[in-house]
N, C-alpha and C positions, 0 to 999 in steps of 0.2 A: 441109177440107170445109165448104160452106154447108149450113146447114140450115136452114129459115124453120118459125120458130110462128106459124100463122095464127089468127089470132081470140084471141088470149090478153086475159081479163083483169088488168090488170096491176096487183098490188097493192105500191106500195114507197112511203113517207110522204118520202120522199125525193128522188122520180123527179117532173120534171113532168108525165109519162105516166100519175103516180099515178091509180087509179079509171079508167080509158079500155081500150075492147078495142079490141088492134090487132094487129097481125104482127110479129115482131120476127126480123130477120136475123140468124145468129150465124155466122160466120168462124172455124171452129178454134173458140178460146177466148175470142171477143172479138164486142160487141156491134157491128154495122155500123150498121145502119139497122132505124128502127121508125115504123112507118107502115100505109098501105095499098099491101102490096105486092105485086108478082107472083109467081108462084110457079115461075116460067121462070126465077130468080134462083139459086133453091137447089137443091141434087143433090138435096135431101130437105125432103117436107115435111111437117108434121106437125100435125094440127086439134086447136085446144084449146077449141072452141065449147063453149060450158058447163063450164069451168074459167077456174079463176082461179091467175095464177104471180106469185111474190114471190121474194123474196136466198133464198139458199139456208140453209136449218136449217141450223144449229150444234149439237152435241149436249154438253153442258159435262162431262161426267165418269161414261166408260163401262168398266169391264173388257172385254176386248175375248182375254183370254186367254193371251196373248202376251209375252213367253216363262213359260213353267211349269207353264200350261192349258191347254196346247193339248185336251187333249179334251176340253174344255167347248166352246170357243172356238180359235180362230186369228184373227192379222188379216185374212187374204182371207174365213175367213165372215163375220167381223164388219163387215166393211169392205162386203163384199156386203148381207149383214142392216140395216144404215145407208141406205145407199143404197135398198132396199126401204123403208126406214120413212121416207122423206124427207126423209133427211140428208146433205149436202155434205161434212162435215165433222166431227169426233169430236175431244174430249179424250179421251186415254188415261190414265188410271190406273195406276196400277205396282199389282200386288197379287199378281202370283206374285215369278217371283225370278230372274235377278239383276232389282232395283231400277230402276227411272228414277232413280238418284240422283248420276248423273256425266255428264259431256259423255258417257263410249260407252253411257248407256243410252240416251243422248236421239238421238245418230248410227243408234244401231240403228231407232228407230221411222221417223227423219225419211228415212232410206234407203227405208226396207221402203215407206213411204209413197209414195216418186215411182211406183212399177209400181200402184201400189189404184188401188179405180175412184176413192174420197175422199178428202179429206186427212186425215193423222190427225196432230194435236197430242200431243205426249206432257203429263202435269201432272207436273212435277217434284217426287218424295218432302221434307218438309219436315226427313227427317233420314236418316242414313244407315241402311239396310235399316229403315227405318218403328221404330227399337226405342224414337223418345223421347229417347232420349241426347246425340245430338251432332248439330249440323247438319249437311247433306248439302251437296255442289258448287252453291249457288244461284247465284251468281254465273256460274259457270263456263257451269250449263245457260243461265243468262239472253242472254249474248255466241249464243247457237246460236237463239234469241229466245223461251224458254220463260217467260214471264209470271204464273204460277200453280205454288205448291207445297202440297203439304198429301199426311199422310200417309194415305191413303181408306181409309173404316174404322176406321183406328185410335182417331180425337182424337190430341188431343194431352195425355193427364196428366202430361204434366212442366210443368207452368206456368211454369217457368223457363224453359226450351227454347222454349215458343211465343212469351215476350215477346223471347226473342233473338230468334227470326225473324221475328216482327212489325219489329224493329227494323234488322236484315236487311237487309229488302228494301224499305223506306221509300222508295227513290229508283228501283226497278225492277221492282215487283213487286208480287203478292197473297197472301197466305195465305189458304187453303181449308182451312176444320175442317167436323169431323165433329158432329154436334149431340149426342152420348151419352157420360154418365158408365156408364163400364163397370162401375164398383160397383153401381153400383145396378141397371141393367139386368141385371146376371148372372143366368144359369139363367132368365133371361124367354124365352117363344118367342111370346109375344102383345103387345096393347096390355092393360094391365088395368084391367079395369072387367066391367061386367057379365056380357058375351059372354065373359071369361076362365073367370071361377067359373062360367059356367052350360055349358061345355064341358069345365072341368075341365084347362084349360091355365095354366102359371104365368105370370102377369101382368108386363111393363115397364113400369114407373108413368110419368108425363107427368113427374112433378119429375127422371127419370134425362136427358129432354133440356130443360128449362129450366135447373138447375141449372147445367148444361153451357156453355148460351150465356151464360148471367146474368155467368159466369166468364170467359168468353172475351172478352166487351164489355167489362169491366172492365179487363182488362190490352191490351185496342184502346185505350180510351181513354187509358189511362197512355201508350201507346208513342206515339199518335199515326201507327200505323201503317195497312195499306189488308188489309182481312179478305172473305171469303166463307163465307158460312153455305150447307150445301149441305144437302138434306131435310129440311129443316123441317119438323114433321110436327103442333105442338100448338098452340093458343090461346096459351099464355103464349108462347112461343118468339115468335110474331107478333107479342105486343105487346112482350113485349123489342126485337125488332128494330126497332120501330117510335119505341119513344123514344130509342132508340140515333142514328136517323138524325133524327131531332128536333133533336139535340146538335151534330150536324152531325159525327160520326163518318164514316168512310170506309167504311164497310160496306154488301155487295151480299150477298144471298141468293137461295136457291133452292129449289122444289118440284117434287117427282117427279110424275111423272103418276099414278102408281100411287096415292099420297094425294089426288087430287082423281078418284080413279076409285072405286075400293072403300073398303069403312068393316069395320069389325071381325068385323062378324054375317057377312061373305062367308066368312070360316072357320069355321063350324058345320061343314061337313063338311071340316074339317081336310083342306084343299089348300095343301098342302105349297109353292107354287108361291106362294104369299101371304105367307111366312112371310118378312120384311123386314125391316131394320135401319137406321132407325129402324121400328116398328110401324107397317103402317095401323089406324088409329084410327078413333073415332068417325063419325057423319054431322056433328057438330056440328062437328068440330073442321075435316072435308073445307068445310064452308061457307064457317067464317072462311077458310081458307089459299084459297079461288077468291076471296072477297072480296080478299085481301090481297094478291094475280096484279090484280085490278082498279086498285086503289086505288095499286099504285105500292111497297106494303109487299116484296112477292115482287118480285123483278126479273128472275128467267127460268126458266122453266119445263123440268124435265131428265129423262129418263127413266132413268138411273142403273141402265143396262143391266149385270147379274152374270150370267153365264150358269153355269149348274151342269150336271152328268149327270146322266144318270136312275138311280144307284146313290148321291148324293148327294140327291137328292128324294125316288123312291120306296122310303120305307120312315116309322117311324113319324115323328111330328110333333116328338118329341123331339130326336129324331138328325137330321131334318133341318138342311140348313147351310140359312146366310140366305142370301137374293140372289131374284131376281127379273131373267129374261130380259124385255126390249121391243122393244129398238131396230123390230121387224117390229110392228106393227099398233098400239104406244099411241097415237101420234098421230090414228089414224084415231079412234080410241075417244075420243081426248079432243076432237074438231071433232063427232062425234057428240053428247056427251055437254052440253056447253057451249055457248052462243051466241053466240060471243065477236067481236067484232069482227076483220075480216081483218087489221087492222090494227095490233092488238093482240096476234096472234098473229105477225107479222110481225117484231113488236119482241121478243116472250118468247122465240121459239123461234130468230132467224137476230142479230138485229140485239145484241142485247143481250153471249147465249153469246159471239160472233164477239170482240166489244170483251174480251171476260174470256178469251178464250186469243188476245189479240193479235193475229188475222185480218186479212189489210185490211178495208177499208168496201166494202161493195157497193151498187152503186145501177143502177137500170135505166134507162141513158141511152146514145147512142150513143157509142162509143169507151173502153166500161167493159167491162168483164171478165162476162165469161156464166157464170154459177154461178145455178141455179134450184131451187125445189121448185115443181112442178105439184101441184093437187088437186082432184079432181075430185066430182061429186055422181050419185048413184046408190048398188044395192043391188050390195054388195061382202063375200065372206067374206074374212079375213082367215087367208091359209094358211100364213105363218110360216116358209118352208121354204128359206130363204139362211143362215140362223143354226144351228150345229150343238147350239143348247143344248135342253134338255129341259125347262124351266123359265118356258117363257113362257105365264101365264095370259088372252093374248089371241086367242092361233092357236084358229081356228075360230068367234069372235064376226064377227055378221051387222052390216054396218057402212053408213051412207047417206051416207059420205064418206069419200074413200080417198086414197091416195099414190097419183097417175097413173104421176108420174116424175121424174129429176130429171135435171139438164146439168150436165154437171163436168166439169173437164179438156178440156173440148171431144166429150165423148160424153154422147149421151143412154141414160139407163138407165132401162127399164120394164119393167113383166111385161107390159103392158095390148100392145096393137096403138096 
């Protein structure tokens, strides 16, 4: 089926068409012609007058539920829920069970995937069943073309084990760590500092995720091998990473929307739906990490979508589990929140993720492949209602920029008209 986008702004740093509104033909799954076109062309068409469309969002490292969680999560809500939040595409996380940690964990996603509306990349466990102990089929997932391992959540406290697999996958691969020394963060359910003791919640200090990197850079360096730092969440972590790639280390990092959205004082009334791992943290610390998204320090921006039930949330703050649902409205909240260049957002959230789980290149030219996120400007609630999790503290924020829609596989998917 044809379908033409008329009047699209087109944002891609990549595209000659970069900055120009024009019509773009899409064929099935394929870009024909872009221009000023007619509209006697296509079966269907579609006005994007006051939006602007760029490569399609990546989402670098989501729980999506699947297998183990399904009643948090499945892949069709998740996959749906993506796709609402203006996403093409999703890393998968192993975090129930059985494991992403062999060729059939990664056959199962990459199957389940051809019928979603998105793609979903699975991220290959760094060891077998996440325990630490022994390395997992890296190699074997990598031939099926899985790029990124790390066990989500976990770290890695075998220090042995992480400089094996740094060493690994030197010639095909990334390891993704987790930023937290689990000793020290134990029995924490906040950030600590003031907002801890004046609520009366036990504190996760900053040194439980610095310590953590500081270690982790240390044995990058030694191996010489290619790392990914994912939620980043402190001052120090930013500047570690920062002299790290100073050194000319092979190190990429990442921040959650959720830390450049809330600061600590949002949990005074102990909403449970906040309660995250790494901690959202101070306004100080949310400054630096949007600064370090600017400057090149942060290199992509991740919503780090866990969905939970509402018998895993609602109850006290204690027993609360961590995690934090997104994938449906952070991105609106963070284009609301920030003023960030289209183009800059372009690179954090499609161009960047896409390179770190392997993706091809997208670019908006004729005879390239049609994968989009539309975003549109205007007054939008945000209703959250494709993701079966109970845990998303964005559903029902009033937003003056939204996910219109996106084009994948050759269908467009919107709620809007």
């Amino acid at each position: 089926m044809k379908l033409l986008f008329k009047n699209a702004l087109i944002i891609d740093i990549k595209s000659p068409y970069n900055g120009q509104e024009l019509d773009i033909l899409v064929n099935d799954d394929q870009i024909e012609a872009i221009g000023t076109l007619a509209s006697e062309q296509a079966q269907g068409v579609i006005d994007l007058k006051g939006c602007w469309l760029t490569t399609g969002f990546a989402e670098l490292h989501s729980d999506l539920g699947e297998p183990g969680n399904e009643e948090s999560e499945d892949l069709l809500s998740g996959s749906a829920a993506a796709a609402f939040g203006g996403f093409t595409a999703v890393g998968v996380v192993s975090n129930g069970h059985p494991h992403y940690e062999s060729k059939t964990g990664i056959e199962f996603i990459l199957n389940k995937s051809e019928s979603l509306p998105v793609h979903l990349v699975p991220v290959g466990t760094l060891s077998k069943e996440r325990k630490g102990e022994e390395l997992s089929e890296m190699f074997e997932m990598n031939q099926l073309g899985i790029h990124l391992f790390g066990d989500y959540k976990q770290g890695v406290s075998n220090a042995s084990l992480l400089k094996l697999g740094l060493l690994y996958t030197k010639t095909f691969g990334r390891v993704m760590v987790h930023p937290e020394n689990h000793e020290l963060s134990a029995n924490g359910n906040m950030n600590e500092g003031a907002t801890s003791t004046y609520i009366g919640l036990s504190g996760i200090p900053v040194v439980a995720e610095s310590i953590q990197i500081q270690r982790d850079l240390n044995i990058l360096e030694y191996t010489e091998g290619a790392m990914h730092i994912s939620s980043v969440s402190t001052i120090k972590g930013v500047e570690c990473i920062r002299e790290a790639k100073s050194k000319g280390l092979n190190i990429t990092a990442s921040v959650n929307i959720h830390h450049l959205i809330f600061t600590d004082e949002d949990l005074e009334h102990y909403n449970t739906a906040l309660k995250v791992a790494p901690p959202i943290r101070t306004d100080e610390e949310r400054s630096v990490l949007w600064e370090a998204v600017l400057d090149g320090t942060i290199d992509c921006i991740a919503v780090d979508h866990l969905p939970k039930d509402i018998e895993q949330k609602q109850c006290e703050f204690d027993n609360a589990e961590f995690g934090m649902a997104g994938l449906e409205g952070a991105v609106s909240v963070l284009l609301d929140r920030y003023n960030a260049s289209r183009e800059l957002l372009q690179e954090k959230l499609s161009s960047v993720p896409r390179s770190l789980l392997n993706l091809p290149e997208l670019i908006i030219q004729e005879g390239a492949t049609a994968e989009f996120t539309i975003i549109a400007s205007g007054i939008e609630q945000i209703t959250a209602t494709a993701s079966k999790a109970f845990n998303n503290p964005f559903k029902g924020l009033e937003v003056n920029n939204y996910i219109k829609g996106v084009f994948v596989k050759g269908t467009y998917l919107s709620r809007h008209a």
